[in-house]
C-alpha positions in Angstrom: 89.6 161.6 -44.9 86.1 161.4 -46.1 85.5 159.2 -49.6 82.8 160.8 -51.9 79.9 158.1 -52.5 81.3 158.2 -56.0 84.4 156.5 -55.1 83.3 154.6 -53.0 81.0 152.9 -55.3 84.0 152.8 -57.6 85.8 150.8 -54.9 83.0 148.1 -54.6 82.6 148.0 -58.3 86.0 147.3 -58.6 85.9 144.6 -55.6 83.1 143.1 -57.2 85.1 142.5 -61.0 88.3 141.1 -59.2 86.0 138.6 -57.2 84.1 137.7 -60.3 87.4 137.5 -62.5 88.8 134.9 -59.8 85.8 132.7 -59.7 85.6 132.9 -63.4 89.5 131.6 -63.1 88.8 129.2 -61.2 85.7 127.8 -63.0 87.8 127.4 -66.1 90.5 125.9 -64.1 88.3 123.4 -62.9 86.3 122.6 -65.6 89.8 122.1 -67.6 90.6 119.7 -64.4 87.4 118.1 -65.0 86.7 117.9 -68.7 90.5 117.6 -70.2 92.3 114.5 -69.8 95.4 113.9 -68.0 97.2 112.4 -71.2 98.5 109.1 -72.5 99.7 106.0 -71.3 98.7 101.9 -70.2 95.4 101.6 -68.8 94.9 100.9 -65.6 92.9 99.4 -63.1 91.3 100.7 -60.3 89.1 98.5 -57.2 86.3 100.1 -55.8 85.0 97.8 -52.8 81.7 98.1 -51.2 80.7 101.2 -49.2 84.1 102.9 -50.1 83.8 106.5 -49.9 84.1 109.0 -52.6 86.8 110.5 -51.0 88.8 107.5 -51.2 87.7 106.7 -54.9 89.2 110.4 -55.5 92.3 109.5 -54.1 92.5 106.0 -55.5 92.0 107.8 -59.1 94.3 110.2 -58.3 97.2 107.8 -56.8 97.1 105.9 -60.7 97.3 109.4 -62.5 94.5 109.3 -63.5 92.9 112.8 -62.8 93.9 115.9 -61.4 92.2 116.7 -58.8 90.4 114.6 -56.3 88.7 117.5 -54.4 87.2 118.6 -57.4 86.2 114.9 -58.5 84.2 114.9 -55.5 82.7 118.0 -55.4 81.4 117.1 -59.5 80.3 113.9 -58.1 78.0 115.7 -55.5 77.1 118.3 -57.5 75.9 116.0 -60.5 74.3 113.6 -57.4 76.4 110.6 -59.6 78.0 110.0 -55.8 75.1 107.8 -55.1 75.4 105.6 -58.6 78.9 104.7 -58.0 79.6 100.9 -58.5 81.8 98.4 -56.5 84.2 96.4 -58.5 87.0 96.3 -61.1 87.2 99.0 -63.4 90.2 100.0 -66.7 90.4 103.4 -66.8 93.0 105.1 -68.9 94.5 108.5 -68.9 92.9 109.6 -72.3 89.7 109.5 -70.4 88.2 112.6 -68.7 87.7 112.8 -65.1 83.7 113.6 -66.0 83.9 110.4 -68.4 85.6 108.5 -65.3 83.1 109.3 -63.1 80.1 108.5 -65.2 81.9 105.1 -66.5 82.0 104.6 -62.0 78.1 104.8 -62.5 77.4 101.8 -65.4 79.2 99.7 -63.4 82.5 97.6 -63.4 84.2 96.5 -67.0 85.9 93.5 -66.6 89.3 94.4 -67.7 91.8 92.6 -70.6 94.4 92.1 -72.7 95.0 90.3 -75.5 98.1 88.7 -75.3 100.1 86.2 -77.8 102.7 83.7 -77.0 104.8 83.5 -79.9 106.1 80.1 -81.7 109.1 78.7 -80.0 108.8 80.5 -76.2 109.9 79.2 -73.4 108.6 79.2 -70.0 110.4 81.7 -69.0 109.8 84.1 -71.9 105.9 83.4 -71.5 106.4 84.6 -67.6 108.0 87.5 -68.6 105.5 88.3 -71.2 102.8 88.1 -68.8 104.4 90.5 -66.4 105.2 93.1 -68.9 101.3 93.0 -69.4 100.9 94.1 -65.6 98.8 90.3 -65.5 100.9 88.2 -63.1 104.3 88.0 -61.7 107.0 86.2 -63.9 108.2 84.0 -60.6 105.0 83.2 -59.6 104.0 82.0 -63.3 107.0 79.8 -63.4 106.1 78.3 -60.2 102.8 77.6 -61.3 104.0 76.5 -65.0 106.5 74.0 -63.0 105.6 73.0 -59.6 102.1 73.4 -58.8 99.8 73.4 -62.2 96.2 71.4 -61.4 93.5 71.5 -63.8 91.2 69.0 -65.9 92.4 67.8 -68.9 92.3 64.9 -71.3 95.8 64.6 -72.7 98.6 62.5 -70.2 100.0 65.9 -68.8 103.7 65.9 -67.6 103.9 65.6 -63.8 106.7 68.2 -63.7 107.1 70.9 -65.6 104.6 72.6 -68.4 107.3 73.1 -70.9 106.1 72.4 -74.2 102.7 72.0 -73.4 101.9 75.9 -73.2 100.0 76.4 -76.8 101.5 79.6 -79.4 98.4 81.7 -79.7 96.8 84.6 -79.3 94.5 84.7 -76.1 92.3 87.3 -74.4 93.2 87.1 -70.2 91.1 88.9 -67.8 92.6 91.6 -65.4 93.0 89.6 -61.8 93.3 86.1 -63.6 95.6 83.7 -61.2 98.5 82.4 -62.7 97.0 79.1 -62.4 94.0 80.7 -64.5 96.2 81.7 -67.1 98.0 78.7 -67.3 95.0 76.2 -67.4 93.9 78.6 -70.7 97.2 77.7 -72.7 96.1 74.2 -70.9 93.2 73.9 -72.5 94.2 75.4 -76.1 97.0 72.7 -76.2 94.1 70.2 -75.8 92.0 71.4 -78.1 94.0 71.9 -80.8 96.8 68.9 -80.1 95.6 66.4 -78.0 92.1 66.2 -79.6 92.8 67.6 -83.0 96.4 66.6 -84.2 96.1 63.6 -81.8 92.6 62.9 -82.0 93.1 62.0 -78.3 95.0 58.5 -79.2 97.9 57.4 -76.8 100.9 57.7 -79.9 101.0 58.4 -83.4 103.0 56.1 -85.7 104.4 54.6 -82.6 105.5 57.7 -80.7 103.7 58.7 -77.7 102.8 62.5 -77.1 105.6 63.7 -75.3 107.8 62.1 -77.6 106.8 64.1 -80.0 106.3 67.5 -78.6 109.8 67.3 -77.7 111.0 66.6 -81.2 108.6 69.7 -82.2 110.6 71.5 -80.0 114.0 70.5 -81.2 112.5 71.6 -84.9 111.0 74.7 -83.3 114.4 76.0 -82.2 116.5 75.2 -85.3 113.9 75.7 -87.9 113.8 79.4 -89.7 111.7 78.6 -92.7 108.9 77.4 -92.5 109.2 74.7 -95.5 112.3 73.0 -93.6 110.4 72.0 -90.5 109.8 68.5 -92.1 113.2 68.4 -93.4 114.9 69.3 -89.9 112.7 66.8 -88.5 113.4 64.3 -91.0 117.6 64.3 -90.5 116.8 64.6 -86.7 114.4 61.2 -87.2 117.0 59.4 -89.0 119.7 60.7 -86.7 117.8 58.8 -83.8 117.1 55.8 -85.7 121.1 55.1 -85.8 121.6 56.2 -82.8 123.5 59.2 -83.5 123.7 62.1 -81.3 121.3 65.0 -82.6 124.0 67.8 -81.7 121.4 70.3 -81.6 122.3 73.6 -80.5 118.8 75.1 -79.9 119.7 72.3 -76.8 122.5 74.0 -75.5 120.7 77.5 -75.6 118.4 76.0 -73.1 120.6 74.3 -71.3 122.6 77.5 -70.5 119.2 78.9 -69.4 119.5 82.9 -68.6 122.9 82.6 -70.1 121.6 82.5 -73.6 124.1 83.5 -76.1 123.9 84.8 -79.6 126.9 82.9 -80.5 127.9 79.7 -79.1 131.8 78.8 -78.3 133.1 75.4 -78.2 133.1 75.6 -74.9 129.6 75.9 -74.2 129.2 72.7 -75.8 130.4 70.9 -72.8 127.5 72.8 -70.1 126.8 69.9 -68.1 123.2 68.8 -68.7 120.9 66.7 -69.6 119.6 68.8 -72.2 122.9 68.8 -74.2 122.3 66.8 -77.4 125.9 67.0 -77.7 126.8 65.4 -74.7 124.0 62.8 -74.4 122.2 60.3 -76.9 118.8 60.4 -77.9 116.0 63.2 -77.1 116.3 65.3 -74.5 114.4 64.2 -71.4 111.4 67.2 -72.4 110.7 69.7 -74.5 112.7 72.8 -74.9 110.5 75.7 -75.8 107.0 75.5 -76.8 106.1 74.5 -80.5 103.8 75.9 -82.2 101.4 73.7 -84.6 103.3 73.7 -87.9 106.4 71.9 -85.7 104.2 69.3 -84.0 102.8 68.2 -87.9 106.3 67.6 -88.8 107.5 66.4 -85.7 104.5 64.2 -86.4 105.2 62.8 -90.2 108.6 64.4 -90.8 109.9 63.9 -94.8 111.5 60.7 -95.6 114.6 61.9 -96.3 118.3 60.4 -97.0 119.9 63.4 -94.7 121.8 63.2 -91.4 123.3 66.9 -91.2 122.8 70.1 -92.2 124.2 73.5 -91.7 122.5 76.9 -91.1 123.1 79.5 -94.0 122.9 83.3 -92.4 119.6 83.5 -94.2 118.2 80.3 -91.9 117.8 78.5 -94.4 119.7 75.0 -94.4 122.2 73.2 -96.5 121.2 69.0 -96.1 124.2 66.5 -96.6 124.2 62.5 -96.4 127.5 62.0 -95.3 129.9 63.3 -92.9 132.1 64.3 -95.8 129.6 66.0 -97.6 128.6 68.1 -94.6 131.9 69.1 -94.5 132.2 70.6 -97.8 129.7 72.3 -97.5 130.8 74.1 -94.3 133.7 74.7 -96.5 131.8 76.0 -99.2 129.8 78.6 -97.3 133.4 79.8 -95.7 135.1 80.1 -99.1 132.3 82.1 -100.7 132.3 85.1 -98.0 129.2 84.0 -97.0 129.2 84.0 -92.6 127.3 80.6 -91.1 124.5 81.6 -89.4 125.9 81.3 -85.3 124.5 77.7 -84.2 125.7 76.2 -87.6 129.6 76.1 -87.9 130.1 73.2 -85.2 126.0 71.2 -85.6 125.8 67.8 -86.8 128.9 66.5 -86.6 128.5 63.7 -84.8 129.5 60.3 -86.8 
């Protein structure tokens, strides 16, 4: 069969609009690949080392979700001739971000990546490990093994020569993407030094006769049974005077941390009896080291605590604290709390009984 020229001509016109139509297709395609983020989510970081290909910057990108396409990543960083600006180094990208605004962020050169991270009042070790590894910094096992083993360091205060518990300072602190945990931990370090040792201390050997960790561990003690913030001196007062007549402190903030991961939001009787040396129940005097780690408004009244007649007190469910002289006083208050409805807060019904 022989096809007029007319349509023939028809044919390659209409040849012509189904290749253009699929180019155009995939133009828009990849310019939405290109110039339309993947979406939300944590930042992330991504290495580029020295004479790494594009290729492998595409696929590195790519592996952290952080663009679509890697092909097309390479072809725009040919196309735009940005291929030959790209920098070595650590760079925080996050999915928000455009592949174009990706690629040109390549060329300024490497941000050094953070995250501002704050250790709350009252942490432990372990809770500032697990912190750090929620914030994609550093492991939480190989934090405690530096916070308790292997910590080295310069600094002017008479450091512990076990673990750092206590000593980590409560406070908000800004910690670079790739930071060792030994880089991490001689930052709290060095805030503890600054603001303790050479502020609180003014780098002296003891205070009112009480050396450093002395002290730190009563913060701690105050730390954990303290709610309000106008009963720290008072807690540390009855906890004082409680030492001075050598009567057990009975502190359960003590037993929480001597039941380590076994935490419990309510103590038995039972738990009283753990067998350690951090159970004020079971053992005179201070604990052999701190329990958490105190922040500054503990350490003042672990420092000068409020001369006070109390030896006990008991834990309303608010926090706040009823103070008692005597055993029998202590007693009826317990009683009192019971009788009026009103529940004891968990660590309160049993504390301070000690005679």
């Amino acid at each position: 069969m022989i096809r007029s020229p007319r349509s023939t001509g028809l044919a390659k016109r209409a040849r012509l609009l189904i290749a253009a139509g699929a180019a155009l297709v995939l133009l828009v395609a990849g310019f939405w690949s290109l110039a339309v983020p993947v979406g939300g989510g944590e930042p992330e970081l991504v290495t580029v080392v020295p004479g790494q290909s594009v290729s492998e910057t595409a696929s590195a990108l790519s592996s952290k979700g952080l663009i679509r396409s890697p092909m097309l990543f390479v072809v725009a960083a040919y196309a735009t001739g940005k291929w030959r600006h790209i920098q070595a180094g650590r760079h925080e990208f996050t999915p928000s971000m455009t592949a174009l605004e990706i690629l040109d962020a390549l060329c300024r050169g490497a941000r050094k990546a953070w995250r501002w991270v704050t250790i709350p009042e009252g942490y432990t070790l372990r809770q500032i490990a697990h912190e750090m590894e929620s914030r994609k910094l550093v492991l939480a096992q190989e934090f405690l093994r530096e916070a308790n083993d292997r910590a080295t360091g310069a600094v002017s205060f008479p450091r512990p020569s076990g673990s750092l518990e206590g000593y980590l300072f409560p406070d908000t602190y800004r910690v670079d993407v790739g930071e060792t945990s030994a880089d991490i931990v001689q930052q709290l370090l060095r805030r503890f030094d600054q603001v303790v040792w050479q502020g609180l201390f003014r780098s002296k050997a003891s205070y009112r006769g009480r050396s450093l960790s002395e002290i730190i561990t009563l913060a701690s003690l105050v730390e954990g049974e303290a709610k309000q913030e106008k009963e720290r001196p008072l807690i540390a007062g009855v906890l004082i005077n409680r030492l001075q007549r050598g009567i057990r402190l009975q502190c359960d903030a003590t037993v929480q941390y001597a039941l380590g991961q076994d935490r419990k939001s309510r103590l038995a009787n039972r738990d009283l009896l753990v067998d350690s040396e951090y159970n004020t129940y079971l053992h005179a005097g201070l604990p052999p080291g701190p329990i958490c780690n105190p922040g500054e408004a503990s350490i003042r009244a672990a420092m000068d605590p409020a001369r006070v007649p109390y030896l006990y007190y008991v834990a309303r469910a608010d926090g706040s604290h009823i103070f008692s002289e005597t055993f029998s006083q202590h007693q009826a208050a317990i009683a009192t709390l019971r009788s009026s409805g009103r529940s004891l807060r968990s660590t309160s019904s049993r504390a301070r009984q000690g005679r």
